[in-house]
C-alpha positions in Angstrom: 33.9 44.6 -23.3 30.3 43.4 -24.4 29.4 45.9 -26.3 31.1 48.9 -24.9 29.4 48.4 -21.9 30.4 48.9 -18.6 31.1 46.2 -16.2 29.6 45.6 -12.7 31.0 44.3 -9.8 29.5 44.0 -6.4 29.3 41.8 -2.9 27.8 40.9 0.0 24.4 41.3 0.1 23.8 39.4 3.1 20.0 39.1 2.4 18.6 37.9 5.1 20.5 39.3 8.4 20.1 41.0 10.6 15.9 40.5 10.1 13.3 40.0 7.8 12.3 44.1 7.3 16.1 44.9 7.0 16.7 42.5 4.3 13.8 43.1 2.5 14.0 47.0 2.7 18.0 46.0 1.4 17.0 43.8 -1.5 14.5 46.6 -2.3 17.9 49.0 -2.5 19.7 46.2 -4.2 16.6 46.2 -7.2 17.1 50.0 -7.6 20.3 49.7 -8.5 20.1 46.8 -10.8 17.5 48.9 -12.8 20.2 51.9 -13.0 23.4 49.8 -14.1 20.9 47.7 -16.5 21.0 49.7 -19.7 24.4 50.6 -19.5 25.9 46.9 -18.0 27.6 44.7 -20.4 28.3 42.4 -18.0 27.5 41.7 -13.9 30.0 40.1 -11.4 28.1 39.3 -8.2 30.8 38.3 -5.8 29.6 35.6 -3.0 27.7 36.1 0.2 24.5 37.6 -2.0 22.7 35.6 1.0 23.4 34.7 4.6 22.6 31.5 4.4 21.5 29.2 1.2 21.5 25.9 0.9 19.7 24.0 -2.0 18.3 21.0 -0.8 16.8 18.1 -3.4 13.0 19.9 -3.2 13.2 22.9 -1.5 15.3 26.6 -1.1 15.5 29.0 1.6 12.2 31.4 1.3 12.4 34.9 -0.1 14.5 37.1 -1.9 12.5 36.9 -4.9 12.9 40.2 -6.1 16.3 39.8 -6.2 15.9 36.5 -8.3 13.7 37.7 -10.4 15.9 40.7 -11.8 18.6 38.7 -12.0 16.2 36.6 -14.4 15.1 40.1 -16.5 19.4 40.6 -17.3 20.0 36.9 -18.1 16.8 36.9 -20.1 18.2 40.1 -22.0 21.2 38.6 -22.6 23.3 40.5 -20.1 26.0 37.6 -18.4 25.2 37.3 -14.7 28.6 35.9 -13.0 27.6 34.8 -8.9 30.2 33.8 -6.7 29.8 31.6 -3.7 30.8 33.1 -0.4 31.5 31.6 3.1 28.0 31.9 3.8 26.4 31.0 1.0 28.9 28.1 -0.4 26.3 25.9 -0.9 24.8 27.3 -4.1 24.6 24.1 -6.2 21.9 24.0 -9.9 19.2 25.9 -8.9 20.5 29.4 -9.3 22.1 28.4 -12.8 19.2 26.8 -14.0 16.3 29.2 -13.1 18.0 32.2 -13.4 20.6 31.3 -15.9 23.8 32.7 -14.4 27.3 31.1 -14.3 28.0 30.1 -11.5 32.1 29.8 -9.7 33.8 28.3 -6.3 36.8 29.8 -7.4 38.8 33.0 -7.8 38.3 33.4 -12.2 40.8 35.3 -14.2 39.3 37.8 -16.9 40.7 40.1 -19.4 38.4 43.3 -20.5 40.1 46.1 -22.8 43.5 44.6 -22.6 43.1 44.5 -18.9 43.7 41.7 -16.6 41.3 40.9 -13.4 41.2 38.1 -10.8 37.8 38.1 -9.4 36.7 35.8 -6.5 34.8 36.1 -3.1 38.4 36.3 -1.6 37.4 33.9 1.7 40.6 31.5 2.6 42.8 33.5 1.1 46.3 34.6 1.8 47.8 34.0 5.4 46.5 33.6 9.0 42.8 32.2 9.6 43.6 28.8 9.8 40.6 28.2 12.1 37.8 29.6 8.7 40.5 27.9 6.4 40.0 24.2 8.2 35.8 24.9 8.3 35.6 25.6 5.1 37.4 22.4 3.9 34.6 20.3 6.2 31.8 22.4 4.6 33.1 21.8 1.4 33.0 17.9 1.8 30.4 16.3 0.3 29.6 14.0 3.2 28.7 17.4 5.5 26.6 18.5 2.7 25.0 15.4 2.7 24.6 14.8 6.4 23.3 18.6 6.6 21.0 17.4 3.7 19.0 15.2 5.7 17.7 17.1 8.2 14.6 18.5 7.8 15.0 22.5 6.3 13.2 23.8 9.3 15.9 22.9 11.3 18.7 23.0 9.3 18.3 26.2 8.4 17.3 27.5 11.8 20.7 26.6 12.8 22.3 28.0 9.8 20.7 31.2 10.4 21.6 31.4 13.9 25.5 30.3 13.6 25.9 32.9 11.0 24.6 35.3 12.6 26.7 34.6 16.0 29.6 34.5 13.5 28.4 38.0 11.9 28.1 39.8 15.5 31.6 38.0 16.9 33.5 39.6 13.7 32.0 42.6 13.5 34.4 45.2 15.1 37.1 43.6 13.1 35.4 43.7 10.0 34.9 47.6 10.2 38.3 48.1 11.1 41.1 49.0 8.2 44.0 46.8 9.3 46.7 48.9 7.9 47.9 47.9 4.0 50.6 45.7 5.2 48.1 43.8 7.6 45.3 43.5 5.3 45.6 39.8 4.5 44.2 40.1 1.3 46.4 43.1 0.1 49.1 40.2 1.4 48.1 37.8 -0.9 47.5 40.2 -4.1 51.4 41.2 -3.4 52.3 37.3 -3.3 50.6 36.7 -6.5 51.9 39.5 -8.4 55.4 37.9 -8.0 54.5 35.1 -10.4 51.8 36.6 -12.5 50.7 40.4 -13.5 47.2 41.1 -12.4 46.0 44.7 -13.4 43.2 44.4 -10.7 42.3 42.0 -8.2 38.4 42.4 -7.4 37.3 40.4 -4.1 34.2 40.9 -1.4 34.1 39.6 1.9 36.4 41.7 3.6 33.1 44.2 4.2 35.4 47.2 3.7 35.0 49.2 0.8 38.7 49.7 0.2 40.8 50.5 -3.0 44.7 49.7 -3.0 47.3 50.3 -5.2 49.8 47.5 -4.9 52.2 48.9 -7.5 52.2 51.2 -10.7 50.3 49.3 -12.5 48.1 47.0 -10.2 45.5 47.8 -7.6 43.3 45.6 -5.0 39.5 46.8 -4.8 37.6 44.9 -2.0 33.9 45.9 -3.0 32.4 46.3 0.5 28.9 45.2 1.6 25.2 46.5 1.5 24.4 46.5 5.1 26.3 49.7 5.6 28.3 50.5 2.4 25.9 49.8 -1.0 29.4 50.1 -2.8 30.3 48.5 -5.7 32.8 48.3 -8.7 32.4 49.5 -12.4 35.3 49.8 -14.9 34.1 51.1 -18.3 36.9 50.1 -19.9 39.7 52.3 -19.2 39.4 53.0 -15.4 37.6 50.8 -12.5 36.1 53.1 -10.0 34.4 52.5 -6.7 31.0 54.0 -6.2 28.3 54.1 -3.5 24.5 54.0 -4.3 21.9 56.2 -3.0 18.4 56.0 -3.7 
């Protein structure tokens, strides 16, 4: 623990969908609740699809979500470590984020111990069984020639058509995506159970699933999916002897 300080987690922002008022008044939420946890957070795990799209060409950035930038700045600037994750929408976070706003950045699932506790933490996109279809995608988006090609068209159009085939994605998952599969179903909760036949994981901490959902896989191990802020604004805090997930209201 950083100085017996509680730890953060949260995912899913989506800033940017559905439209411009919902994200903003969203990211508005999001800044309230950075200024509660601030005092208290030792450290901040902010676990992929913070936006609905991003991509960081040579000279330029989507537009917006400043406020959000900005106190992510004020923690790194008080020395509070400010973890992002990329998502499936947002993959293509590249040295701008780490540079301006001095977080660390990860592609990855990460392993981390805190109080004699272990975590995996990732986004959780690609992983365990099924989705072949998202798993082959996200090995051509991935590929830096497609980042390259998408790099040279001009941003008004590329992200135009970013935005628009995320959020035709977004509306064609939807009904899935608020529907609790059942434990033995849930394809994450399948892949926690694999990996806890080779290695012990106290918790497993992942987003994108949208659900807010908190299961225990044996005695001593349990799978938090974090949920989004679009319906949810749930999130993750362990202070060292338990993890807990909350909502936050303003």
């Amino acid at each position: 623990m950083t100085n017996s300080k509680n730890i953060y987690f949260a995912s899913d922002f989506h800033l940017g969908a559905p439209d411009y008022e919902s994200s903003r008044e969203r990211e508005r939420l999001i800044v309230s609740w950075l200024d509660e946890i601030k005092d208290n957070c030792g450290e901040l795990f902010l676990v992929g699809d913070l936006f609905d799209f991003w991509f960081e060409y040579k000279k330029a950035i989507p537009k917006g979500f400043v406020r959000l930038q900005g106190k992510i700045a004020e923690f790194t600037d008080e020395g509070i470590p400010v973890h992002v994750f990329t998502g499936n929408h947002d993959m293509w976070m590249f040295d701008y984020l780490p540079q301006e706003l001095g977080i660390k950045l990860y592609k990855k699932p990460i392993h981390r111990e805190f109080s004699g506790k272990k975590f995996m933490i990732g986004h959780g996109d690609g992983l365990g069984p099924g989705d072949h279809g998202y798993k082959f995608i996200k090995k051509v988006f991935a590929n830096p020639l497609s980042q390259w090609l998408f790099a040279r068209l001009h941003p008004n159009l590329g992200i135009s058509m970013a935005d628009y085939w995320s959020g035709k994605s977004r509306r064609a998952n939807r009904a899935e995506d608020e529907k609790f599969l059942g434990e033995e179903n849930e394809w994450l909760a399948i892949y926690c159970k694999e990996y806890l036949k080779k290695e012990h994981i106290d918790y497993f901490i992942f987003g994108h699933r949208h659900l807010p959902l908190d299961i225990k896989l044996d005695k001593d191990s349990r799978y938090v999916n974090l949920g989004e802020w679009m319906n949810y604004q749930t999130y993750a805090v362990f202070d060292g002897e338990k993890l807990e997930l909350k909502e936050f209201s303003k």
